[in-house]
C-alpha positions in Angstrom: -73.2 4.2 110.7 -69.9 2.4 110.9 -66.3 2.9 111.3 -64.3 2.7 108.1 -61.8 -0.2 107.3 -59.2 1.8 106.8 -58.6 3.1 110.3 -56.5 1.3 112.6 -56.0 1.2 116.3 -52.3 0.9 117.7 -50.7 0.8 120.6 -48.0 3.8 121.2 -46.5 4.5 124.4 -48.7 2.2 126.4 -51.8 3.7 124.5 -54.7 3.3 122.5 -54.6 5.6 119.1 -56.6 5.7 116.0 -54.0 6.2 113.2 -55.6 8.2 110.0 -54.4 7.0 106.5 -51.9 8.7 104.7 -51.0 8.8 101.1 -50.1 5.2 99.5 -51.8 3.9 102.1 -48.6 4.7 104.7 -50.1 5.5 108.0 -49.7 9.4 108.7 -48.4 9.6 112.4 -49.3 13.5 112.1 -53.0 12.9 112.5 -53.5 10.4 115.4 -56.8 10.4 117.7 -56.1 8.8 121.5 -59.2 6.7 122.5 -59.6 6.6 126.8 -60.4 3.1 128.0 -64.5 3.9 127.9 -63.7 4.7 123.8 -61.5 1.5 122.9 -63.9 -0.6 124.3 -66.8 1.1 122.3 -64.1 0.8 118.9 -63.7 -3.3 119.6 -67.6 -3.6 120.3 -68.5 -2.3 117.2 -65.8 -1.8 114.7 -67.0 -4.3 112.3 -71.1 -3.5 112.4 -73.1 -1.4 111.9 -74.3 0.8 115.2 -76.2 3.6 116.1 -75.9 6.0 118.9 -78.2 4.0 121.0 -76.0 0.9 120.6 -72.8 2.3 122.1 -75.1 3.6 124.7 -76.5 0.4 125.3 -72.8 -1.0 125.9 -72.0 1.8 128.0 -74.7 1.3 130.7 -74.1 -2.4 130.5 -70.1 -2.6 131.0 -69.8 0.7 133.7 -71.9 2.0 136.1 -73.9 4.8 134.3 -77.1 6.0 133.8 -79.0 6.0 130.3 -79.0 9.4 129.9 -75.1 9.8 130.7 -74.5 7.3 128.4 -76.3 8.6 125.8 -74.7 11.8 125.4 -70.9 10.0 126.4 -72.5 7.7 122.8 -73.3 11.3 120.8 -69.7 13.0 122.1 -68.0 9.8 120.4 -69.6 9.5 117.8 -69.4 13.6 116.8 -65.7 13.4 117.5 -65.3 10.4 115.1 -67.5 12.1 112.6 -65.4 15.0 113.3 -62.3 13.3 111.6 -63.9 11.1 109.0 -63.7 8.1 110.9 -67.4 6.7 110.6 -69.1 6.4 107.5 -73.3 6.9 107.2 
C-alpha cells in the first residue's frame, strides 16, 4: 500500500495533522486527522514507498522500545485508521 500524494501533513497549533483535499484542490480544514509523535514518524518513514504492515512494524520496534507483537497491532491500528479515511491507496 501507500499513502496518496495528495495528503499533506501541517503543522497547527504546535501539531502534527493530516489535512484531507477539498474541492479545487483547496485544503478542507473540516476533515483533519492529528498524528501522535509514534504516527508522524511512521508518515515521514514511508510516505513516499510502498510499505506493508510489517514495515511500519519493523520501524516501530526499531525506533521505541516495543515488542514485535505490540508493534504489529500499533502497525494494523494505523494503517485501518488511514484506510478508514482514504488516505492509503492498495
Amino acid at each position: 500500500m501507500k499513502i496518496r500524494e495528495e495528503y499533506k501533513v501541517r503543522e497547527m497549533a504546535g501539531e502534527h495533522v493530516i489535512v484531507m483535499p477539498g474541492r479545487g484542490g483547496a485544503a478542507d480544514m473540516t476533515r483533519i486527522v492529528s498524528l501522535n509523535p509514534s504516527s508522524m514518524y511512521l508518515w515521514e518513514k514511508l510516505r513516499e514507498r510502498e510499505f506493508t504492515a510489517a514495515d511500519a512494524a519493523l520501524l516501530l520496534t526499531e525506533r521505541y522500545e516495543v515488542d514485535a507483537d505490540t508493534a504489529r497491532q500499533d502497525a494494523e491500528r494505523w494503517i485501518a485508521s488511514l484506510a478508514e479515511c482514504g488516505i492509503v491507496e492498495k
